[in-house]
GUVOTI-701245 format. One record per residue (C-alpha): residue number from 1; chain; x, y, z. Coordinates in nm, 3 decimals, padded with zeros to 5 digits. Layout:
BEGIN
@num=NUM, cadena=A, xx=X, yy=Y, zz=Z .
...
***
This chain:
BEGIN
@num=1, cadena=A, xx=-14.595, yy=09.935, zz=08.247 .
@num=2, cadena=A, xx=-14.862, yy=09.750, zz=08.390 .
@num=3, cadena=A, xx=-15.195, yy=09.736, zz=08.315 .
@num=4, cadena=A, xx=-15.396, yy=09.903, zz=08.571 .
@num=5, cadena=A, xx=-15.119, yy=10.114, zz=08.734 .
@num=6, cadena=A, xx=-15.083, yy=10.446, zz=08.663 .
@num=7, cadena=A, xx=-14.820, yy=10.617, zz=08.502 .
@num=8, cadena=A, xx=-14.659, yy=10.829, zz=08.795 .
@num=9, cadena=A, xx=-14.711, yy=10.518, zz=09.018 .
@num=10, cadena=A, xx=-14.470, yy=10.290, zz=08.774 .
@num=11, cadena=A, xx=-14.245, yy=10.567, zz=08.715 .
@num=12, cadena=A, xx=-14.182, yy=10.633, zz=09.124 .
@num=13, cadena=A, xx=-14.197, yy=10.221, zz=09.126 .
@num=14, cadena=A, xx=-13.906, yy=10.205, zz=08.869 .
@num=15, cadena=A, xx=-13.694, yy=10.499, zz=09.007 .
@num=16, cadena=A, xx=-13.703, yy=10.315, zz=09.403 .
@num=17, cadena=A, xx=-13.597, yy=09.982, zz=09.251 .
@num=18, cadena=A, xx=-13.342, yy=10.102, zz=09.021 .
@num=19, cadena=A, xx=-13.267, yy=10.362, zz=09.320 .
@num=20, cadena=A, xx=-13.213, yy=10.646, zz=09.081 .
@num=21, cadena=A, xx=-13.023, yy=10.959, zz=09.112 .
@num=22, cadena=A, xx=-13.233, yy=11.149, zz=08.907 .
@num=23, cadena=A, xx=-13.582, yy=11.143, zz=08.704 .
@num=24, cadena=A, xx=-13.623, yy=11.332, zz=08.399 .
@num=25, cadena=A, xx=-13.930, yy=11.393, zz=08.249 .
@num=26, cadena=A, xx=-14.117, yy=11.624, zz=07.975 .
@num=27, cadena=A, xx=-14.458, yy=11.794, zz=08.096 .
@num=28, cadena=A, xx=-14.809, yy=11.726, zz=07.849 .
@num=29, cadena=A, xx=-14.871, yy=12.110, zz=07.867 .
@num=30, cadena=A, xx=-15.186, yy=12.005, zz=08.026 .
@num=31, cadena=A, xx=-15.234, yy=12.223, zz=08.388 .
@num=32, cadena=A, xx=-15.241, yy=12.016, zz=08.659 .
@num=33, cadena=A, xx=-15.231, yy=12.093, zz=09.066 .
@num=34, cadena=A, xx=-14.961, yy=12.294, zz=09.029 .
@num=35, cadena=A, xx=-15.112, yy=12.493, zz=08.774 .
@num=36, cadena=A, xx=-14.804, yy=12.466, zz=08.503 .
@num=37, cadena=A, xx=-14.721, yy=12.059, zz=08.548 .
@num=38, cadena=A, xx=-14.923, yy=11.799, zz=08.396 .
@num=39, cadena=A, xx=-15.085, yy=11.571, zz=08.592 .
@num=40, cadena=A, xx=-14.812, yy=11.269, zz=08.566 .
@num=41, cadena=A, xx=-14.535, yy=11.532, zz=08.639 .
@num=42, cadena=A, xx=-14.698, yy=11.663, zz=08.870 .
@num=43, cadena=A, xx=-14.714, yy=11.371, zz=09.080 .
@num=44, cadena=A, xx=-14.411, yy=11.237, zz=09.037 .
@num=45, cadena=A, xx=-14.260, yy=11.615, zz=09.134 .
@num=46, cadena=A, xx=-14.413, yy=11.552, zz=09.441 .
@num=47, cadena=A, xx=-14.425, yy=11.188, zz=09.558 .
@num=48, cadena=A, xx=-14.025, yy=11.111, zz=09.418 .
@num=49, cadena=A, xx=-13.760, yy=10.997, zz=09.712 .
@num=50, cadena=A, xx=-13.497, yy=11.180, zz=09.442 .
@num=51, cadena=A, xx=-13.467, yy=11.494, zz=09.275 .
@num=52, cadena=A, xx=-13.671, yy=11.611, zz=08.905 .
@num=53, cadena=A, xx=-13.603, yy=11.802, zz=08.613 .
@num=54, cadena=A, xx=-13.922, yy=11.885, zz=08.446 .
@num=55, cadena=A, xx=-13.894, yy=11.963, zz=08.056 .
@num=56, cadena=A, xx=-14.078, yy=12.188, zz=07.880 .
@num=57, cadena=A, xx=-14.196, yy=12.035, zz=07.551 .
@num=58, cadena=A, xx=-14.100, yy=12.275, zz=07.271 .
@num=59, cadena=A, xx=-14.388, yy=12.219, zz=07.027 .
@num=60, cadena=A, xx=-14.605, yy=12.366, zz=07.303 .
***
C-alpha cells in the first residue's frame, strides 16, 4: 500500500487492475455510514465496480 492512500482507495485500485470478480473482506466492528460496516468496508461496499462479501469477525 502506499503511503498516503487510503486503505479502501488501494483496495478498489487493486481490484480494477487485477479486474477482480470478487472482493472479500472482514469488517473492524467499528460503525461506520452504514451503521454495521466499518469505515474501510464501508467504502469499498459502496465505491467497488464488482460484487462484496463482508465478514463478520468472530472475536467481535
Amino acid at each position: 500500500m502506499e503511503e498516503g492512500i487510503s486503505t479502501h482507495t488501494s483496495i478498489l485500485d487493486f481490484a480494477d487492475a487485477k479486474q477482480v470478480d470478487l472482493i472479500v473482506i472482514a469488517h473492524s466492528g467499528k460503525k461506520g455510514f452504514l451503521g454495521f460496516l466499518g469505515s474501510t468496508a464501508d467504502s469499498v461496499v459502496r465505491s467497488a465496480h464488482c460484487d462484496v462479501l463482508v465478514l463478520r469477525n468472530k472475536a467481535e
